[in-house]
ROSE-4610 file (N, C-alpha, C; in Angstrom, 1 decimal, always signed):
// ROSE-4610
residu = [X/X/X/X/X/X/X/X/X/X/X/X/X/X/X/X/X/X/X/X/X/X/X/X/X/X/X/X/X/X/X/X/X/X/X/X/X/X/X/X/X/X/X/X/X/X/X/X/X/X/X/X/X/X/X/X/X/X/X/X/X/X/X/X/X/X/X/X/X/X/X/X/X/X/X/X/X/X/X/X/X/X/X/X/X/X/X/X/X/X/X/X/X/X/X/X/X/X/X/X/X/X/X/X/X/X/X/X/X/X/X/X/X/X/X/X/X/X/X/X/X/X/X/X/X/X/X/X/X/X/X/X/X/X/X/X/X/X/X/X/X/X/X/X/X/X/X/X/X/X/X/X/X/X/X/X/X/X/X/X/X/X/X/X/X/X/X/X/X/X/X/X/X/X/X/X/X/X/X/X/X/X/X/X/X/X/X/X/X/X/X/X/X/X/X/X/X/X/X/X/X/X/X/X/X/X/X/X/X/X/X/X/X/X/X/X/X/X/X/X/X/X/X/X/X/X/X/X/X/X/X/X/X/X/X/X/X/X/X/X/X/X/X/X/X/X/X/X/X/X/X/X/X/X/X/X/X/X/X/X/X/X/X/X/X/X/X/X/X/X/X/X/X/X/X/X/X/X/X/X/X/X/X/X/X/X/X/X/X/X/X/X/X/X/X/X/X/X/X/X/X/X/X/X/X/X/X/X/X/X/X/X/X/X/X/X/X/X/X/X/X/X/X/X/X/X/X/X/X/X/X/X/X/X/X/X/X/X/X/X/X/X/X/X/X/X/X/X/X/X/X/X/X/X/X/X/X/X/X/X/X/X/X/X/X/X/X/X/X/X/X/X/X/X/X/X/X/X/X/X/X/X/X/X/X/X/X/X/X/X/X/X/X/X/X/X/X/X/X/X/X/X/X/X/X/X/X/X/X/X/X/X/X/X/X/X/X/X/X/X/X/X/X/X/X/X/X/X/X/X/X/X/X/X/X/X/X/X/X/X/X/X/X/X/X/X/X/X/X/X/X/X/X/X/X/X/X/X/X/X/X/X/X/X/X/X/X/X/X/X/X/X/X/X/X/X/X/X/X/X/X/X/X/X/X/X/X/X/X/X/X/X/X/X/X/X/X/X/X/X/X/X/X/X/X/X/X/X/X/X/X/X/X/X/X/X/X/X/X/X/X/X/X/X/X]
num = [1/1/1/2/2/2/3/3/3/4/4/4/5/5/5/6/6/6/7/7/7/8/8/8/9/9/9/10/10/10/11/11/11/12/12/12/13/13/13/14/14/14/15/15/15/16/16/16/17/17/17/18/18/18/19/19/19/20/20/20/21/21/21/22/22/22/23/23/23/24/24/24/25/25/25/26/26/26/27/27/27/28/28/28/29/29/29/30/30/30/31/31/31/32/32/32/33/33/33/34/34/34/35/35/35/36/36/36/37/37/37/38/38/38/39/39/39/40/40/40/41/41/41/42/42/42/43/43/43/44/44/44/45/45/45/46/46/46/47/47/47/48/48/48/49/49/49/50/50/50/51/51/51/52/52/52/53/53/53/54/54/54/55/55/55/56/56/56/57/57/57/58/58/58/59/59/59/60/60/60/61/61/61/62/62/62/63/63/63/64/64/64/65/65/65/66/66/66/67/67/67/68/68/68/69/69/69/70/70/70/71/71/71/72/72/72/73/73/73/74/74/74/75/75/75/76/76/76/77/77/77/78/78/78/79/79/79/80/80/80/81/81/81/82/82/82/83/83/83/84/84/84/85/85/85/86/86/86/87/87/87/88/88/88/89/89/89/90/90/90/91/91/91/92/92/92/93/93/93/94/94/94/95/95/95/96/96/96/97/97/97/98/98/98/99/99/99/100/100/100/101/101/101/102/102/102/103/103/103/104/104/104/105/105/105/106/106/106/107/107/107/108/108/108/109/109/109/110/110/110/111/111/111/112/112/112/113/113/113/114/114/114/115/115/115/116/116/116/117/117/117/118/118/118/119/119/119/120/120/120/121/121/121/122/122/122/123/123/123/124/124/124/125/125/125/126/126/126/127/127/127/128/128/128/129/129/129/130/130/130/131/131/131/132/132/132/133/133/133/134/134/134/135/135/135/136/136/136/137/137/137/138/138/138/139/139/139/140/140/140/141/141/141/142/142/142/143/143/143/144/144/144/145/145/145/146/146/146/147/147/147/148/148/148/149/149/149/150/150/150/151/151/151/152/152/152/153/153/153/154/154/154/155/155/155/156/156/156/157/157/157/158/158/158/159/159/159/160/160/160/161/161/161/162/162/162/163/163/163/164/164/164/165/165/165/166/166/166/167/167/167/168/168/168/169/169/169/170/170/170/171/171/171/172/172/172/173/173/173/174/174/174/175/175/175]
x = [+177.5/+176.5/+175.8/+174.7/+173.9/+173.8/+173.3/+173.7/+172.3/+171.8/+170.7/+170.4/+169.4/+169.5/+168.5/+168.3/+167.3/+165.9/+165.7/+164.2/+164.1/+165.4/+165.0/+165.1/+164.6/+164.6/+165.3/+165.7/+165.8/+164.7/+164.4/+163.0/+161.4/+160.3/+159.6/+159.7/+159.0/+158.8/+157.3/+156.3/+154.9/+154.8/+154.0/+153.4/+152.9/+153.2/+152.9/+151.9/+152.7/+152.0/+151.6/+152.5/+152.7/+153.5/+153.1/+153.7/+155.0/+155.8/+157.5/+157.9/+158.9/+160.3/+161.0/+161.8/+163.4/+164.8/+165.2/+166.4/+167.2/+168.0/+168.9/+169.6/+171.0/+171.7/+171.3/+170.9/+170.4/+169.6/+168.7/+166.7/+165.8/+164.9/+164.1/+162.9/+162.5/+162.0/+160.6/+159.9/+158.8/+158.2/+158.1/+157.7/+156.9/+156.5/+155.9/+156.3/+156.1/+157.0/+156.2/+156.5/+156.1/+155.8/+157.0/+157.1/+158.3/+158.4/+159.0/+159.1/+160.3/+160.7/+161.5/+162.4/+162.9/+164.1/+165.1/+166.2/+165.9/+164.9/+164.5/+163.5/+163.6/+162.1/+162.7/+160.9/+161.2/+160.9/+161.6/+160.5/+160.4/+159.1/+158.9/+159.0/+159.8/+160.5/+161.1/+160.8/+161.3/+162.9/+163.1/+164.1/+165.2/+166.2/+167.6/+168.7/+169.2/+169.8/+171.2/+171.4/+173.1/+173.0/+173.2/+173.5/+174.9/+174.4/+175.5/+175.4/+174.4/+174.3/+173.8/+173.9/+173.1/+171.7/+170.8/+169.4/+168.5/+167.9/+166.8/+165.3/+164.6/+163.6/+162.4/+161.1/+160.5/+159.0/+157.9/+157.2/+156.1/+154.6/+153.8/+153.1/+153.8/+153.2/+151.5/+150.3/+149.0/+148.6/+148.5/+148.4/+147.0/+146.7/+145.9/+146.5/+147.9/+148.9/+148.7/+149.3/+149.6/+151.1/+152.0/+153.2/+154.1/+155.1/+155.9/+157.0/+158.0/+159.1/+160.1/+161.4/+162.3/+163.5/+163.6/+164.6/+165.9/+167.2/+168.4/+168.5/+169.5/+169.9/+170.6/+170.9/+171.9/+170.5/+170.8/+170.6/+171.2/+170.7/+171.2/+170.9/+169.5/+169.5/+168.3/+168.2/+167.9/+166.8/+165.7/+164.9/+164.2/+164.8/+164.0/+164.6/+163.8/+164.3/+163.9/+163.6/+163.7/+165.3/+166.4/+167.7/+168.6/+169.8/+170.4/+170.7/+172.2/+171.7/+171.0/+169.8/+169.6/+168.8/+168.4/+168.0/+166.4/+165.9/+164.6/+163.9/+162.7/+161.6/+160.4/+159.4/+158.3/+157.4/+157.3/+156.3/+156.7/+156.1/+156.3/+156.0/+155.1/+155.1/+156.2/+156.7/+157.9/+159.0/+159.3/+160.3/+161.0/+162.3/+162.5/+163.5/+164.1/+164.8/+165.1/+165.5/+165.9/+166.8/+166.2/+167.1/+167.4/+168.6/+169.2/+169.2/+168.4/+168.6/+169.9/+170.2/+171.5/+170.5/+171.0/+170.7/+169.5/+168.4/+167.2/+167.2/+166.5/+165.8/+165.0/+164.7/+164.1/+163.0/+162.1/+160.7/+160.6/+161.0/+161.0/+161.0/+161.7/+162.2/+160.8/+160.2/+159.1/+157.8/+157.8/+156.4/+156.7/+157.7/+157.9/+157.8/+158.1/+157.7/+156.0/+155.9/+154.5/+153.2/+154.0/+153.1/+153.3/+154.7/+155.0/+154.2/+154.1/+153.4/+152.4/+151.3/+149.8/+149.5/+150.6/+150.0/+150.4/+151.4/+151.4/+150.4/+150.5/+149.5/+147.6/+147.7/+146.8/+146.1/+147.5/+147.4/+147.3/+148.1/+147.8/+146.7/+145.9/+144.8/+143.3/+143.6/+142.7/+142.9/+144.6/+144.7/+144.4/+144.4/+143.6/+141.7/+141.3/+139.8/+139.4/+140.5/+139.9/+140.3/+140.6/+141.2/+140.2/+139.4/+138.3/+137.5/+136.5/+135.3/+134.2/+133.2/+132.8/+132.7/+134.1/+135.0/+133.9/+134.1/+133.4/+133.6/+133.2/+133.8/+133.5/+132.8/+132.5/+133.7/+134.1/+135.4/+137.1/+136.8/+137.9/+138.0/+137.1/+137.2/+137.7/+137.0/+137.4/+138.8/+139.2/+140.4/+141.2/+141.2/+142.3/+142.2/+140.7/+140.2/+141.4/+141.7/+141.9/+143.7/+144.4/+145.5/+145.7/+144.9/+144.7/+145.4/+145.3/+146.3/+144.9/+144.1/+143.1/+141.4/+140.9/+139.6/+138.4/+137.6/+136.2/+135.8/+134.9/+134.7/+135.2/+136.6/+137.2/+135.9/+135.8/+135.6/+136.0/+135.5/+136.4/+137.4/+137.4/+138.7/+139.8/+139.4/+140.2/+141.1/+140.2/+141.1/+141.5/+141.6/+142.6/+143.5/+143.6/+144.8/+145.6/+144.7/+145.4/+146.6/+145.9/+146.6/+147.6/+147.4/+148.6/+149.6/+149.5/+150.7/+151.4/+150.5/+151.2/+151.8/+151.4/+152.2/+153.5/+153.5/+154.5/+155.9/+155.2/+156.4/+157.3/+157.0/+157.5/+158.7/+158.6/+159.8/+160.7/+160.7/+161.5/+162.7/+163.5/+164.6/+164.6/+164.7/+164.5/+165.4/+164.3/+165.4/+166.2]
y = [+169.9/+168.9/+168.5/+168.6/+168.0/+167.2/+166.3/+164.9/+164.6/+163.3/+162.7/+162.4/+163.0/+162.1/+161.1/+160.5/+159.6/+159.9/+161.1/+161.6/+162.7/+162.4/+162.8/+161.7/+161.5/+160.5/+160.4/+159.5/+160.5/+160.0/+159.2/+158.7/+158.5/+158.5/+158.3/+156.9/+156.5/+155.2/+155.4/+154.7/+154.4/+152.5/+152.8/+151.7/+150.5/+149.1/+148.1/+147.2/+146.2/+145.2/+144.5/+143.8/+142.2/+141.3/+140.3/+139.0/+138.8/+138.4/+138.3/+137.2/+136.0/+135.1/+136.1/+135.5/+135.6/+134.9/+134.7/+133.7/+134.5/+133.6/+134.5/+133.2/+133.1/+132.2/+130.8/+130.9/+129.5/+128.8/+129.7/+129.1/+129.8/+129.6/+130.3/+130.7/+132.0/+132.5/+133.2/+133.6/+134.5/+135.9/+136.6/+138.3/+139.5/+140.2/+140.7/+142.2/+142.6/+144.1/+145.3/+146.0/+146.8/+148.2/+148.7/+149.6/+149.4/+150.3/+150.2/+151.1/+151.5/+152.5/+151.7/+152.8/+152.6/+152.1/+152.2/+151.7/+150.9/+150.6/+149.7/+149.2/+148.2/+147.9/+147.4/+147.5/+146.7/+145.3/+144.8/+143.6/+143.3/+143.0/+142.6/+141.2/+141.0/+139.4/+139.7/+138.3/+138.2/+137.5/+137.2/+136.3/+136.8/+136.8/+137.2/+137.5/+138.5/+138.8/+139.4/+139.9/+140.3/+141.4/+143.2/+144.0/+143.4/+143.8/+143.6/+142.5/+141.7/+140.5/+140.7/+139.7/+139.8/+138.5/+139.1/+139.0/+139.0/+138.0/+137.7/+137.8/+138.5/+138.7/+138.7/+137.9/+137.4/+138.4/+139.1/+139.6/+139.9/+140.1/+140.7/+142.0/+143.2/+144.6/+144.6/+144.9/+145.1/+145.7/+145.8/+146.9/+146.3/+145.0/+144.3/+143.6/+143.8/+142.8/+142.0/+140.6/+139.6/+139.1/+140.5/+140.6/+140.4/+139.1/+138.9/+139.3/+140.2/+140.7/+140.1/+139.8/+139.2/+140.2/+140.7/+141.8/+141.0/+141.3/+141.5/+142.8/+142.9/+143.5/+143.1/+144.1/+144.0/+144.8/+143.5/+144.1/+145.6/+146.8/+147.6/+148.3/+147.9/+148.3/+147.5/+147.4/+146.0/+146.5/+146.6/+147.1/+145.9/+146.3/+145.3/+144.1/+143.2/+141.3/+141.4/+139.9/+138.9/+138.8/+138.6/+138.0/+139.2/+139.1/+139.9/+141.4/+142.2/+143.8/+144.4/+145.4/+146.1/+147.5/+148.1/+149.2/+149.1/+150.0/+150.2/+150.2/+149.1/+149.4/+150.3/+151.1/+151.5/+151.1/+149.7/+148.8/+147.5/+146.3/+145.2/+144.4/+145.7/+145.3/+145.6/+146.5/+147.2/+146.3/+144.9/+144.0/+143.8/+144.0/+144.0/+144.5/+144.0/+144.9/+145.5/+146.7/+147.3/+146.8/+147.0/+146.4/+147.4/+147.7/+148.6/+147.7/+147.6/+147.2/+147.1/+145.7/+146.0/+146.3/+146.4/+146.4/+145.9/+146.7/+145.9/+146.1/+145.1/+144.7/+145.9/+146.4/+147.7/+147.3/+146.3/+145.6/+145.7/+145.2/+145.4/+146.6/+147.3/+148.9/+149.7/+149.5/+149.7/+149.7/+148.5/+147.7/+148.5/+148.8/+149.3/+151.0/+151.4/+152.9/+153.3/+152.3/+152.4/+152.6/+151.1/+151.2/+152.5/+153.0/+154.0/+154.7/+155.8/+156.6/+156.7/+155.8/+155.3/+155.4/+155.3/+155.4/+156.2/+156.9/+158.1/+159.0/+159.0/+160.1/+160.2/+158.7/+158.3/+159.2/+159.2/+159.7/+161.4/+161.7/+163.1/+164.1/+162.9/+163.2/+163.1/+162.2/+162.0/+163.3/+163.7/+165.1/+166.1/+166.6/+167.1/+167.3/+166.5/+166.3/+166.3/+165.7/+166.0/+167.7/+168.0/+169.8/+170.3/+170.2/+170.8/+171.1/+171.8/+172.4/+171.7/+171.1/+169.8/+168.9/+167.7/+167.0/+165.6/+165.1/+164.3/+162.8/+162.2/+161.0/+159.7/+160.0/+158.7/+158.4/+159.9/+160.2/+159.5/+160.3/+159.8/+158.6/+157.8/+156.1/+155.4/+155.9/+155.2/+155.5/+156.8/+156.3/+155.9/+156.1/+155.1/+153.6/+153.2/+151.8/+151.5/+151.6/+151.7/+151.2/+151.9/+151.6/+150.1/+149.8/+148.2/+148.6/+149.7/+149.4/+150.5/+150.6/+151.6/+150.5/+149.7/+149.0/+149.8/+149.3/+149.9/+150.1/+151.3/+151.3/+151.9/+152.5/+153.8/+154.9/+155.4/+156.8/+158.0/+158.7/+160.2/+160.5/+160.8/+160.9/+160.1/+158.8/+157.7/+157.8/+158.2/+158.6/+159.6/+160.6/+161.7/+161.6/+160.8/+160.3/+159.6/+158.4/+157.7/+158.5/+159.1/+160.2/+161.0/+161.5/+162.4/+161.9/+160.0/+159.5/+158.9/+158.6/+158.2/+158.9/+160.9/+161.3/+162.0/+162.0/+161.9/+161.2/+159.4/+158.9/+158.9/+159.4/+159.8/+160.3/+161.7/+162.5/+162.3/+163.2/+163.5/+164.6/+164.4/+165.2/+166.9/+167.9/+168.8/+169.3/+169.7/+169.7/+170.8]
z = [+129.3/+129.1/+130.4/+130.7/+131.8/+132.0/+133.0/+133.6/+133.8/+133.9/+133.9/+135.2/+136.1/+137.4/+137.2/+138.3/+138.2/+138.4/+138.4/+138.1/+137.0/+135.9/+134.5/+133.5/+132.7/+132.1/+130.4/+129.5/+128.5/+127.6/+127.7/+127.0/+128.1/+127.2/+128.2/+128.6/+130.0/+130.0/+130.9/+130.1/+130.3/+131.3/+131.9/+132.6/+131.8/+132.4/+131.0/+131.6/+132.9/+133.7/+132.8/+131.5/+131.2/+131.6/+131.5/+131.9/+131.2/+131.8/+130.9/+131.1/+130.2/+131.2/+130.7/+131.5/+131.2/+131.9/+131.2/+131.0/+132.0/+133.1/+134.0/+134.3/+134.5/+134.7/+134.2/+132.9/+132.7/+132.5/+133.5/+133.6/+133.5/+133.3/+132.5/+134.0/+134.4/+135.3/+134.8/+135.8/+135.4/+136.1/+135.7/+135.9/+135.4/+135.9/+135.0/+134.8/+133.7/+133.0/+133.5/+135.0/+135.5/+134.3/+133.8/+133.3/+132.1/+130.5/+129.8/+128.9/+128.6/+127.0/+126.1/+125.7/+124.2/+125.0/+125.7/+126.7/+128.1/+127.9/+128.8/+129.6/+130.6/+131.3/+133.0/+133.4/+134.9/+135.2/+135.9/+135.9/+137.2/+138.0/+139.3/+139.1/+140.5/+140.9/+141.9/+143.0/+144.1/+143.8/+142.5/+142.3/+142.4/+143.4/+144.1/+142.6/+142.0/+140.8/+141.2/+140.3/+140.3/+139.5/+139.6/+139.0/+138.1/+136.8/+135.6/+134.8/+135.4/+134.5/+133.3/+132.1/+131.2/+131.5/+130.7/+130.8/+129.1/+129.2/+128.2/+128.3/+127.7/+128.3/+126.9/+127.2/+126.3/+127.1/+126.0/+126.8/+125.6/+126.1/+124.7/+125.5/+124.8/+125.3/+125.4/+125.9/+126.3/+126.0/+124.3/+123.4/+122.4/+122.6/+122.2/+120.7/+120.3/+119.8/+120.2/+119.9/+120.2/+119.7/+119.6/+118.8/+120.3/+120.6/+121.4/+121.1/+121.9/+121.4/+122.5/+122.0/+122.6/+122.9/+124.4/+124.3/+124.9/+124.8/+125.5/+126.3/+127.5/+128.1/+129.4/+130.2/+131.5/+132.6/+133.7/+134.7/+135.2/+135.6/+136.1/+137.5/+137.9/+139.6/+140.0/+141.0/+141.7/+143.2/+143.6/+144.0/+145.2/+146.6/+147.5/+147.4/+148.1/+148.0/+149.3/+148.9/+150.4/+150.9/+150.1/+150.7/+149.9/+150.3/+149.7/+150.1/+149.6/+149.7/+148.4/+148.9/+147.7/+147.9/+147.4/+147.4/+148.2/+149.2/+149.8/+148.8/+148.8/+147.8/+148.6/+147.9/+148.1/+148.4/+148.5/+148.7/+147.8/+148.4/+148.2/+146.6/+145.9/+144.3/+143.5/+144.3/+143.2/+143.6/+144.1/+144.5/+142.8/+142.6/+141.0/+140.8/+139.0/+138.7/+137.4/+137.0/+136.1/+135.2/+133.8/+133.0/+131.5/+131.4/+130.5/+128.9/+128.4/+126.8/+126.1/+125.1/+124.4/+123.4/+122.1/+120.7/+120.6/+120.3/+119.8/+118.5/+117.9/+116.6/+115.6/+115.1/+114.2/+114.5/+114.3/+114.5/+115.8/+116.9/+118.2/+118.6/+118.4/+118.7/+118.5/+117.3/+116.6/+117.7/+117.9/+118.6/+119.8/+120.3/+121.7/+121.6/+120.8/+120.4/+120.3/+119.5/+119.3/+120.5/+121.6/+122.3/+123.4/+123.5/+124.6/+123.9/+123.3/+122.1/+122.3/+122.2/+122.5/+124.0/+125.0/+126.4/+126.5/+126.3/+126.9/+126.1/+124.9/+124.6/+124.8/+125.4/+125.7/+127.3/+127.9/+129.5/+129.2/+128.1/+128.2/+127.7/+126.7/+126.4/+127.5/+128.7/+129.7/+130.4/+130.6/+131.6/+131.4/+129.8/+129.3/+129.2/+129.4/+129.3/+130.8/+131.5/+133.0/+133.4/+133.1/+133.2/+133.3/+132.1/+131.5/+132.4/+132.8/+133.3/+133.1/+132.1/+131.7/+131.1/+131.8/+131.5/+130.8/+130.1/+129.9/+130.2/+131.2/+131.9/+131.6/+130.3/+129.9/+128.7/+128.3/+127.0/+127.5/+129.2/+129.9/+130.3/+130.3/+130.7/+129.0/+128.2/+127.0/+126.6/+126.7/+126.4/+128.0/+129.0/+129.7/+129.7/+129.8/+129.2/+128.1/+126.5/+125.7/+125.8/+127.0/+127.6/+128.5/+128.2/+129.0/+130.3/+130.8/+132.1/+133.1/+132.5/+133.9/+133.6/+134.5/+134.6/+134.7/+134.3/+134.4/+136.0/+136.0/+137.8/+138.5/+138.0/+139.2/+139.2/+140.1/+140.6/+139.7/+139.0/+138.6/+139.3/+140.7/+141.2/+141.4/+141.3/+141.2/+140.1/+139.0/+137.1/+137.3/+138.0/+138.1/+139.0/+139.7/+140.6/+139.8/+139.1/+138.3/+136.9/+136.1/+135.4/+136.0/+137.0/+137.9/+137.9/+138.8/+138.3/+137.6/+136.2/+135.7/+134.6/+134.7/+134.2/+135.1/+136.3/+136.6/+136.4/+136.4/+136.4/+134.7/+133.5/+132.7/+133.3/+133.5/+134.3/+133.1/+132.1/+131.0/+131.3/+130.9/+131.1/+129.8/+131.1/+130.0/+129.3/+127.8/+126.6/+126.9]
């Protein structure tokens, strides 16, 4: 059986950048959901945490829902900080941490498939059309537009950088 490193993945996980609380020791905190799949999400915060804890987390996917889903899970890796040990972050946005899902809800599970689904096939239908020889760049703005996560006004090259990486960070584990 093959082993998962941490640049295979076993589900995808697409880019989100919604606003989240969540409940950590008690009180109620705020962050926002860098990135997310079916087993989990990120959340950027400077707020000093504990690998292993459990965690509550309230958030509405950018899917143009207005469907709030309430996940459980455990902290599992912990990225940067002001105090504390933790792992070298990449830069000062990715300050945060990883959170491994317990049991979600069938409805929740749902809304979060959905949206992974939509952006990613979203992203691979732009990398596709950018490929192309007479790409149509008004085709490729509407659908990354459409992902609420790419603005009006990039550059062509700007949307193929953008695509590049954000099909990179999938990183799916091969079958």
């Amino acid at each position: 059986m093959a082993t998962v490193t941490e640049n295979e993945r076993r589900y995808v996980r697409v880019r989100c950048q919604s606003a989240a609380r969540f409940e950590y020791e008690g009180r109620e905190n705020e962050a926002v959901v860098r990135d997310i799949s079916l087993c989990g999400l990120y959340l950027m915060t400077d707020l000093p945490v504990e690998a292993g804890k459990k965690i509550r987390i309230t958030t509405t996917l950018p899917s143009g829902s207005d469907q709030e889903i309430q996940l459980r899970g455990r902290i599992v890796r912990i990225v940067g900080a002001p105090t504390g040990p933790r792992s070298a972050s990449r830069n000062s946005e990715e300050v945060g941490f990883g959170v491994d899902f317990a049991a979600i809800p069938l409805k929740t599970r749902t809304i979060i498939d959905n949206y992974v689904r939509e952006t990613f096939r979203a992203f691979r239908r732009a990398q596709f059309e950018l490929s192309k020889a007479d790409c149509d760049e008004a085709l490729v703005r509407e659908i990354l537009e459409a992902t609420y996560l790419v603005d009006k006004g990039y550059p062509l090259e700007t949307l193929k950088d953008i695509v590049a990486a954000e099909l990179k960070t999938f990183r799916l584990r091969p079958v």
